[in-house]
C-alpha positions in Angstrom: 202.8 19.5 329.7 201.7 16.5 331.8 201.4 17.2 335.3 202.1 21.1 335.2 200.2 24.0 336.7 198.3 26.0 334.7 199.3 29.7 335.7 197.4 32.0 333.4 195.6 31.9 330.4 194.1 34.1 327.9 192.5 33.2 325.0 194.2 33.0 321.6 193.5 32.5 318.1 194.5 29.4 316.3 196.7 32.3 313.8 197.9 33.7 317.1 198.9 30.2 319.1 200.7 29.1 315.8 202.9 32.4 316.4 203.6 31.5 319.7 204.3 28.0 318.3 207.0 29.0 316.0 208.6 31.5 317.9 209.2 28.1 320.2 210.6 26.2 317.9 213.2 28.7 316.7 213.9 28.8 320.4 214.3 24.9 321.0 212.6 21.8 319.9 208.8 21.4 320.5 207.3 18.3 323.2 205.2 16.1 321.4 202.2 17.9 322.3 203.3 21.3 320.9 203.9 19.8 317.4 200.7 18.2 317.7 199.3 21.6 318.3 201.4 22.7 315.7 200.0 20.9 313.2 196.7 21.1 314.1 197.1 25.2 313.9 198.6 25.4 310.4 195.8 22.8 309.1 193.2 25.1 310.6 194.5 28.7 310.8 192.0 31.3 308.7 193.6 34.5 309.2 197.9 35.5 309.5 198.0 36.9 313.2 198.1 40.5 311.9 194.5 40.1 310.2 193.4 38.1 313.0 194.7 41.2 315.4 193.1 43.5 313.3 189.6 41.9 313.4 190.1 41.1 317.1 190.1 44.8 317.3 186.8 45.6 315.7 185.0 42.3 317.2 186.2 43.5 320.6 184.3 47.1 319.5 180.8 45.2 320.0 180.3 45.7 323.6 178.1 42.5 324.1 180.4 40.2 322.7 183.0 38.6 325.7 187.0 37.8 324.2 186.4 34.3 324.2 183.4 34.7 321.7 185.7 37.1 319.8 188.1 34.6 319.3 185.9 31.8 318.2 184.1 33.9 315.7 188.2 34.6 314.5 189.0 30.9 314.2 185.0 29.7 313.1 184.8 32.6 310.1 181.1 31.7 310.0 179.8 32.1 306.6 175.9 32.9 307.6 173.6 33.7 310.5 173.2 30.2 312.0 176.6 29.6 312.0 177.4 32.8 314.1 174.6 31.7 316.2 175.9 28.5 316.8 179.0 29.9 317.2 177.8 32.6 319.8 176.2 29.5 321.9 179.1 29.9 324.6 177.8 33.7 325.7 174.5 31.5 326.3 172.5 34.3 325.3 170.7 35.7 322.2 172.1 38.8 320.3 169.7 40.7 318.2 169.9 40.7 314.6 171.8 44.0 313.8 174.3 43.0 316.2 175.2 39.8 314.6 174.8 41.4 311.0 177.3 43.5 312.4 180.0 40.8 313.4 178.7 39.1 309.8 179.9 42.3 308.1 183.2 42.1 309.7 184.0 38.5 309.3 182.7 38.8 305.2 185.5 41.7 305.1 188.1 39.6 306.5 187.2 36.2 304.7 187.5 38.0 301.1 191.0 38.8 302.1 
């Protein structure tokens, strides 16, 4: 990956790029890189990419809340409110507290899962 343009992006979970991941490998052998990433994904992965599509969904319902946010809360699962602030520290803005007992609610359904 060394040296090549970067065409598009979008963010992904870490359940999500470990499906694009192994979907390459069946293809063909991984670069160095990809297994690292690889790795890294089923280390860290919380949710199988249908739960984390599901939730994606009903994060994205929260108006305030930009894709890339969605996606970290996905891949953070925070337990509490100062971890979902923390996490929410890349909007660089505050959300009230109903809105984030609102994503809370969400993420508690998924984690018991």
């Amino acid at each position: 990956m060394i040296g090549k343009n970067h065409i598009s992006g979008e963010p992904v979970s870490v359940a999500q790029a470990f499906d694009i991941l192994e979907e390459r490998k069946k293809a063909g052998e991984l670069g160095y890189e990809q297994q690292i990433s690889e790795e890294h994904a089923k280390k860290f992965k919380s949710l199988d990419v249908s739960k984390s599509k599901k939730m994606q969904e009903e994060l994205s319902e929260i108006k305030e809340i930009s894709k890339k946010a969605v996606i970290k809360i996905i891949d953070i699962m925070p337990a509490n409110d100062v971890q979902l602030i923390n996490t929410l520290l890349i909007e660089k803005k505050t959300f009230e507290e109903p809105t984030r007992k609102k994503i809370l609610e969400i993420v508690a359904k998924y984690r018991g899962k």
